[in-house]
Jmol script that loads the backbone (N, CA, C; Angstrom):
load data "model"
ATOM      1  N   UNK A   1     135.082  89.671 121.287  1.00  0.00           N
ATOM      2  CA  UNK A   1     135.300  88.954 120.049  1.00  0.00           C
ATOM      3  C   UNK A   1     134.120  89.217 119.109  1.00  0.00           C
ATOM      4  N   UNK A   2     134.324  89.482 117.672  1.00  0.00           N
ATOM      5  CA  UNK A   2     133.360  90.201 116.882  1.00  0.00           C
ATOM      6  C   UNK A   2     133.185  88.601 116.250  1.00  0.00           C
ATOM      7  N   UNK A   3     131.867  88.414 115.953  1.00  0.00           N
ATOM      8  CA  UNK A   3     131.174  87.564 114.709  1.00  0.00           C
ATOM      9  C   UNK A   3     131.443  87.598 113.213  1.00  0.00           C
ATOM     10  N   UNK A   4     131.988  86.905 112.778  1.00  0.00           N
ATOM     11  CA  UNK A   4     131.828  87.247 110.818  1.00  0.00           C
ATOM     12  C   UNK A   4     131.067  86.783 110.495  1.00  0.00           C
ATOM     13  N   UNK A   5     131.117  88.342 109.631  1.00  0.00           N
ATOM     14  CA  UNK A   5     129.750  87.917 108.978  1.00  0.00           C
ATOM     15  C   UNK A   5     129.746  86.788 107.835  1.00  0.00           C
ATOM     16  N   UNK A   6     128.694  85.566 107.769  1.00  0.00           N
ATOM     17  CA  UNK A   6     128.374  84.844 107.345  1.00  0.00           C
ATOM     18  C   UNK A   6     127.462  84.674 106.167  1.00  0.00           C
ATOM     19  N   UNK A   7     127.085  83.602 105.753  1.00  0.00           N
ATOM     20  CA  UNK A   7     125.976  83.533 104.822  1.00  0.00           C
ATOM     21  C   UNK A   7     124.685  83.227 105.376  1.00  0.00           C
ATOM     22  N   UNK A   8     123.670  84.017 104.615  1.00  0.00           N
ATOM     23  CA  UNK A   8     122.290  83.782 106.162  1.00  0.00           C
ATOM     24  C   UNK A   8     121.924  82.616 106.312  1.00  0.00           C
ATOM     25  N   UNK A   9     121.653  82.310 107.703  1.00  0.00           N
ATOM     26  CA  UNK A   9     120.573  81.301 107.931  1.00  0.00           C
ATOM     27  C   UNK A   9     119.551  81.364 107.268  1.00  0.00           C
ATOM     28  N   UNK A  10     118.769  80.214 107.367  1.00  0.00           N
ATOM     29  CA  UNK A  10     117.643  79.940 107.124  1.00  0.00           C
ATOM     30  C   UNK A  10     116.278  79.900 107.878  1.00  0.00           C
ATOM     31  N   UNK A  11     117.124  80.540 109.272  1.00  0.00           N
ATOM     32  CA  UNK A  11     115.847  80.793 110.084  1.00  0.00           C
ATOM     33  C   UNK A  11     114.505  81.533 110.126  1.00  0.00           C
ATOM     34  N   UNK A  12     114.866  82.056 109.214  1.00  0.00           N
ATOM     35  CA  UNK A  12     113.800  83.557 108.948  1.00  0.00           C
ATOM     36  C   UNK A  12     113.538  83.423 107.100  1.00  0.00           C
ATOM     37  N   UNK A  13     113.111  82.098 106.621  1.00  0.00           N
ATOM     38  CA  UNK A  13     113.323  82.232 105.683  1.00  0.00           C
ATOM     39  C   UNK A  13     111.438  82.194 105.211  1.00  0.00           C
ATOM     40  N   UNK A  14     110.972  81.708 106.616  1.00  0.00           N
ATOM     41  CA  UNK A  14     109.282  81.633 106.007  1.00  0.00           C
ATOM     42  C   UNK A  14     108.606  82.215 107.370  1.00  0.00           C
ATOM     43  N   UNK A  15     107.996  83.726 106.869  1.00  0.00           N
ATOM     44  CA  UNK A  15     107.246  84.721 107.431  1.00  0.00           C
ATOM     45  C   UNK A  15     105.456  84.121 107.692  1.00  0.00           C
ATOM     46  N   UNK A  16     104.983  84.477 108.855  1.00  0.00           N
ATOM     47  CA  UNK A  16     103.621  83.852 109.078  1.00  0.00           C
ATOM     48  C   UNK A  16     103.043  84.955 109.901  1.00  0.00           C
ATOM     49  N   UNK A  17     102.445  85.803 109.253  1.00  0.00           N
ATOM     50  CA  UNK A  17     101.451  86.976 110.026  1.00  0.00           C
ATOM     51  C   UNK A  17     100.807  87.223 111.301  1.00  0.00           C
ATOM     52  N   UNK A  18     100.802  86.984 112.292  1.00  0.00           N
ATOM     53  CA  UNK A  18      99.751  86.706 113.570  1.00  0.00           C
ATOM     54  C   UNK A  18      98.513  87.944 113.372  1.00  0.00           C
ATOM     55  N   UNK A  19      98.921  88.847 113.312  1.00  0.00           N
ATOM     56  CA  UNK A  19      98.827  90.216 113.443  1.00  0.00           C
ATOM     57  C   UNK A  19      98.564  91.314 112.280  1.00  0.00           C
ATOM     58  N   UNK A  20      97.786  92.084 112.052  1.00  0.00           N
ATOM     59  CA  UNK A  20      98.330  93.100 110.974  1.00  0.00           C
ATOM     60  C   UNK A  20      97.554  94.480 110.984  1.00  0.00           C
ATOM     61  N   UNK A  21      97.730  95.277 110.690  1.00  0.00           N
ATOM     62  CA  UNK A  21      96.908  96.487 110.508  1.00  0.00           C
ATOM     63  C   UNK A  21      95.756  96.318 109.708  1.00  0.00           C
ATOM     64  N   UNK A  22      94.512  96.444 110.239  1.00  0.00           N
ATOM     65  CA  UNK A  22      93.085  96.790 109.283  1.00  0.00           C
ATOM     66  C   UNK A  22      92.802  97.997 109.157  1.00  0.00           C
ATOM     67  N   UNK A  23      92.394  98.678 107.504  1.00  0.00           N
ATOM     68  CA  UNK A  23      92.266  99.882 107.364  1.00  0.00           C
ATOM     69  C   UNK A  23      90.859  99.998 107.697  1.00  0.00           C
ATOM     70  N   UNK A  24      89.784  99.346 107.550  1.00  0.00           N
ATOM     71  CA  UNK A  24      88.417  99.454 107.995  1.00  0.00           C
ATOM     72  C   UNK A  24      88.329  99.143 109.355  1.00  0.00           C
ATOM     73  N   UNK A  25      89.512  98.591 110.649  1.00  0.00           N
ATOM     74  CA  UNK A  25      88.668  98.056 111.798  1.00  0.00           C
ATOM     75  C   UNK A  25      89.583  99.710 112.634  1.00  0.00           C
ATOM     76  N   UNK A  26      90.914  99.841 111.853  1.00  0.00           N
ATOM     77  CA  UNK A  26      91.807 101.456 111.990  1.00  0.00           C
ATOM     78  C   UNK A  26      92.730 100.596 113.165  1.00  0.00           C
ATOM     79  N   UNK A  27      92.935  99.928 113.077  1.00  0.00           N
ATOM     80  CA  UNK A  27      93.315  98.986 114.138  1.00  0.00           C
ATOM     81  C   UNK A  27      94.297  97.684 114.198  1.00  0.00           C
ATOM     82  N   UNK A  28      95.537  97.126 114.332  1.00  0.00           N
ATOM     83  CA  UNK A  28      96.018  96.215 114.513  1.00  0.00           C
ATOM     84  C   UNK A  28      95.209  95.214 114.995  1.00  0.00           C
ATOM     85  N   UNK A  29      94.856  93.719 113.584  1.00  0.00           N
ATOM     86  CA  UNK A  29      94.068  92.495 114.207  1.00  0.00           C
ATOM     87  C   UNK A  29      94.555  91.387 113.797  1.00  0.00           C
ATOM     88  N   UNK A  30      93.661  90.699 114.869  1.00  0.00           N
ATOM     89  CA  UNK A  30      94.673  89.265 114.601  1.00  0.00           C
ATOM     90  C   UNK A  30      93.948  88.888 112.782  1.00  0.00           C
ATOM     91  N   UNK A  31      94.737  87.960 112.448  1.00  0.00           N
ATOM     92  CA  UNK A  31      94.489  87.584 111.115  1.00  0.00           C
ATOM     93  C   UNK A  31      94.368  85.942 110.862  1.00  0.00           C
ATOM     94  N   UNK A  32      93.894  85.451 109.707  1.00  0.00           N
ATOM     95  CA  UNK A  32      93.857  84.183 109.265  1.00  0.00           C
ATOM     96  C   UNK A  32      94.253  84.500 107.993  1.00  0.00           C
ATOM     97  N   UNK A  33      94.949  83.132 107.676  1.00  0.00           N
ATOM     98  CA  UNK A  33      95.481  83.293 106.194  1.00  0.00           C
ATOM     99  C   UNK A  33      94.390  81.833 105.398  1.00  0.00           C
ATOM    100  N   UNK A  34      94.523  82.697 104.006  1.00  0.00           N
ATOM    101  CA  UNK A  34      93.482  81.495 103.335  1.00  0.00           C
ATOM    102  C   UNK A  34      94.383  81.786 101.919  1.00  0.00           C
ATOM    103  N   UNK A  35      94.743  80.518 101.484  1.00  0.00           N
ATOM    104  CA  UNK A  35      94.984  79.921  99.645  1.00  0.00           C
ATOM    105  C   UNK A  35      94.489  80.596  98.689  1.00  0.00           C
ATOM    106  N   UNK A  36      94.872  81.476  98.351  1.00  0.00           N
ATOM    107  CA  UNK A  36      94.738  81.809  96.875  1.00  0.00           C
ATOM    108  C   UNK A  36      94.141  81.377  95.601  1.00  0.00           C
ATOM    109  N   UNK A  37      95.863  81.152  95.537  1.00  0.00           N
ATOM    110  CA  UNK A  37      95.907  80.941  94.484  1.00  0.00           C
ATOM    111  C   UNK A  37      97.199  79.504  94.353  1.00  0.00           C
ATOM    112  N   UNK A  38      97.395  78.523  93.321  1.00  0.00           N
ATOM    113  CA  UNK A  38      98.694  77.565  92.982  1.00  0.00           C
ATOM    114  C   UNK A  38      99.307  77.792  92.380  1.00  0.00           C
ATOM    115  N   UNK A  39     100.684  78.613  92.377  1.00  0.00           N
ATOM    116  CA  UNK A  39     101.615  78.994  90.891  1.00  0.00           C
ATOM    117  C   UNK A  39     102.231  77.639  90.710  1.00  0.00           C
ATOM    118  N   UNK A  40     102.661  78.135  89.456  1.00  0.00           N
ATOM    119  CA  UNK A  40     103.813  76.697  88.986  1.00  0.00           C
ATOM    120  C   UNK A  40     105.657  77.229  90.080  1.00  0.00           C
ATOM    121  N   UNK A  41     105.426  78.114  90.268  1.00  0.00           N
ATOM    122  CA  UNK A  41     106.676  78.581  91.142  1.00  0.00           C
ATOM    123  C   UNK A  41     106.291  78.926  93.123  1.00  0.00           C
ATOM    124  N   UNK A  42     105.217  78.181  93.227  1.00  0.00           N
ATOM    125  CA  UNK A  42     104.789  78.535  94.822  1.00  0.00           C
ATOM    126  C   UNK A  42     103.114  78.969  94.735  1.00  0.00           C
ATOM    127  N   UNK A  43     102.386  79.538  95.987  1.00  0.00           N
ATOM    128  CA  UNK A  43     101.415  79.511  96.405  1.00  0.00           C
ATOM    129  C   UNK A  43     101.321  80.926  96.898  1.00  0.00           C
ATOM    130  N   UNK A  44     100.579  81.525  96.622  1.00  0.00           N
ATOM    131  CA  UNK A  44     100.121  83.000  96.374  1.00  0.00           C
ATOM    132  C   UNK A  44      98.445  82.907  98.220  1.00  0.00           C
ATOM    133  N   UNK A  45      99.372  83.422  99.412  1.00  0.00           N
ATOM    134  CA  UNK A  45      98.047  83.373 100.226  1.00  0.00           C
ATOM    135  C   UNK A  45      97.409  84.805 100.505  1.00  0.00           C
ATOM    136  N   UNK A  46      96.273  84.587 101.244  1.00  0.00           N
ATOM    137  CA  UNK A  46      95.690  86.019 101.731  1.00  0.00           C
ATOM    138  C   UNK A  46      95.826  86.378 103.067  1.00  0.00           C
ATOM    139  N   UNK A  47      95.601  87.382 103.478  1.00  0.00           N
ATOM    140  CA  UNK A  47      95.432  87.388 105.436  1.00  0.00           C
ATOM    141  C   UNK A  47      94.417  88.211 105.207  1.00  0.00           C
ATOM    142  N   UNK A  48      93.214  87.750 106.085  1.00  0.00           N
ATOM    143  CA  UNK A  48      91.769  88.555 106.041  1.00  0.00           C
ATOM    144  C   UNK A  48      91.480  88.895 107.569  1.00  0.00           C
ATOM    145  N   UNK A  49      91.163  90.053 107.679  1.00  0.00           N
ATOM    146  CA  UNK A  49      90.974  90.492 109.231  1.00  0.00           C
ATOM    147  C   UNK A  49      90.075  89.280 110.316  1.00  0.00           C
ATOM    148  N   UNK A  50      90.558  88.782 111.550  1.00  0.00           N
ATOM    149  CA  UNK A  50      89.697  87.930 112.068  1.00  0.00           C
ATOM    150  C   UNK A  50      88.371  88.571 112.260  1.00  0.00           C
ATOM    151  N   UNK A  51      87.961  89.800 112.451  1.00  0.00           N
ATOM    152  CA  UNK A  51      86.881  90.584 112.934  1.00  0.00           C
ATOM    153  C   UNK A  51      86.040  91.454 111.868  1.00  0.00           C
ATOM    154  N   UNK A  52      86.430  92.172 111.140  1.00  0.00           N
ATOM    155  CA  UNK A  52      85.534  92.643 109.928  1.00  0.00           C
ATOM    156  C   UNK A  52      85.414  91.245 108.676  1.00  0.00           C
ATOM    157  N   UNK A  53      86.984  90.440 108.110  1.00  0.00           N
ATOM    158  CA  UNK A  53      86.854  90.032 106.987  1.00  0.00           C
ATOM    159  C   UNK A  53      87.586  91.025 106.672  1.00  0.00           C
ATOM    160  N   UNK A  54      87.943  91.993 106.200  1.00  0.00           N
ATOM    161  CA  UNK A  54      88.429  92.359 105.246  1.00  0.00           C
ATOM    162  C   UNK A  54      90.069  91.960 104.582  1.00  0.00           C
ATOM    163  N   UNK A  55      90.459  92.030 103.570  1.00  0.00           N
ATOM    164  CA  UNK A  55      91.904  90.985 103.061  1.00  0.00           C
ATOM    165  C   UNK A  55      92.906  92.622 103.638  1.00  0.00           C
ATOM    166  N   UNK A  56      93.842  92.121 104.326  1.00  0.00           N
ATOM    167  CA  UNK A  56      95.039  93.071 104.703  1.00  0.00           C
ATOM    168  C   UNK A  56      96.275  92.812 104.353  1.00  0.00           C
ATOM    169  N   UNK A  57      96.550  91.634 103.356  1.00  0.00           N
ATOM    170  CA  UNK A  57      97.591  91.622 102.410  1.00  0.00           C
ATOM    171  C   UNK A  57      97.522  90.289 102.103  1.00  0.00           C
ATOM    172  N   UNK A  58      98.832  89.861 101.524  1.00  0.00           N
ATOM    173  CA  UNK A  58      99.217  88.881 100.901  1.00  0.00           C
ATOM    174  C   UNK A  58     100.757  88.167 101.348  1.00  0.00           C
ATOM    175  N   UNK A  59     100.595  86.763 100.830  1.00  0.00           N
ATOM    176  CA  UNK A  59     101.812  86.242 100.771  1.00  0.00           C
ATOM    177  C   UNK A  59     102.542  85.057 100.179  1.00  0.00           C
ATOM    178  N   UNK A  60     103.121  85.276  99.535  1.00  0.00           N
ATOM    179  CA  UNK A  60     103.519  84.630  98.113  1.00  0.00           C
ATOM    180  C   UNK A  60     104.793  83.328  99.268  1.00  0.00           C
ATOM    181  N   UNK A  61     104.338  82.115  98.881  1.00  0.00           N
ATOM    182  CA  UNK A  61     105.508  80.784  99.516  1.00  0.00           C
ATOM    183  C   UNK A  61     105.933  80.589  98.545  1.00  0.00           C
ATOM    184  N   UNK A  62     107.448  80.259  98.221  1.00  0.00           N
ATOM    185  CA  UNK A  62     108.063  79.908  97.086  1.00  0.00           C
ATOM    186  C   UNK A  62     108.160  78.250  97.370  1.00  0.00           C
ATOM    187  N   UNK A  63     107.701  78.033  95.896  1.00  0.00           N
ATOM    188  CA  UNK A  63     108.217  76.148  96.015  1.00  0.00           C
ATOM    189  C   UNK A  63     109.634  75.863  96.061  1.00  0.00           C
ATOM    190  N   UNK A  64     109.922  75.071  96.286  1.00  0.00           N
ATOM    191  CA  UNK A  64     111.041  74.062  96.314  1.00  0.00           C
ATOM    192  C   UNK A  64     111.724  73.801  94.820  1.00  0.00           C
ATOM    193  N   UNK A  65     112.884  74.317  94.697  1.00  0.00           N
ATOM    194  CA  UNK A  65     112.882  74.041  93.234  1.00  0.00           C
ATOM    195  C   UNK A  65     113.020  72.041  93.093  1.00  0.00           C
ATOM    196  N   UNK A  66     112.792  71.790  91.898  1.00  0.00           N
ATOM    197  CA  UNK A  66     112.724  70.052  91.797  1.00  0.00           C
ATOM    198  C   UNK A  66     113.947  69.902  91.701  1.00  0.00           C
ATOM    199  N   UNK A  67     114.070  68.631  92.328  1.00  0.00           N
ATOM    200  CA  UNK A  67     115.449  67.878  92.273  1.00  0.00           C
ATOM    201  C   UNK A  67     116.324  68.020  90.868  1.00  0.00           C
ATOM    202  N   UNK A  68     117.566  67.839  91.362  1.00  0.00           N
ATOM    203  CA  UNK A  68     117.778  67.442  90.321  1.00  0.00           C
ATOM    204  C   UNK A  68     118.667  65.684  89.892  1.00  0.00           C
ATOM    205  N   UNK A  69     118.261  65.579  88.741  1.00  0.00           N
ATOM    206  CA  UNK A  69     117.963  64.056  88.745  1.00  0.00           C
ATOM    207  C   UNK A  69     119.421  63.568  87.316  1.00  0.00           C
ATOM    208  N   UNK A  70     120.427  62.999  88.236  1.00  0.00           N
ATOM    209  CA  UNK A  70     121.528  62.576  87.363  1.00  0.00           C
ATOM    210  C   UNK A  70     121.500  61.296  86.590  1.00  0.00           C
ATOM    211  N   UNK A  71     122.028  61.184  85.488  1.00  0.00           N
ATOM    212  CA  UNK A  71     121.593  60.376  84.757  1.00  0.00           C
ATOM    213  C   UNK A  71     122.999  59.377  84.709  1.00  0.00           C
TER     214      UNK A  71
END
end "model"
wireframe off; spacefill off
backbone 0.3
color backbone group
């Protein structure tokens, strides 16, 4: 019995790095993420190598759009 296809879940809808390639360590390392930046549309983070420091990308969280409010 085949699956139809559906509309996606939401399981995979917020990505969290453990891991990443460093071009200065030449090497897959673990990472920490640190805050940016605050948009008015979400939060802009970094991932910085646990072992040199150096930043090995980014990652943008989208906010929540605001309610909406019936009158």
């Amino acid at each position: 019995m085949r699956r139809r296809p559906g509309p996606p879940t939401s399981e995979f809808e917020q990505f969290q790095a453990s891991a990443l390639f460093c071009g200065r360590c030449q090497t897959a390392r673990p990472v920490r993420e640190r805050l940016l930046l605050v948009l008015p549309d979400g939060e802009l983070h970094e991932y910085l190598c646990t072992v040199c420091g150096s930043s090995v990308g980014t990652r943008k969280a989208e906010a929540e759009p605001p309610p909406v409010l019936l009158s």
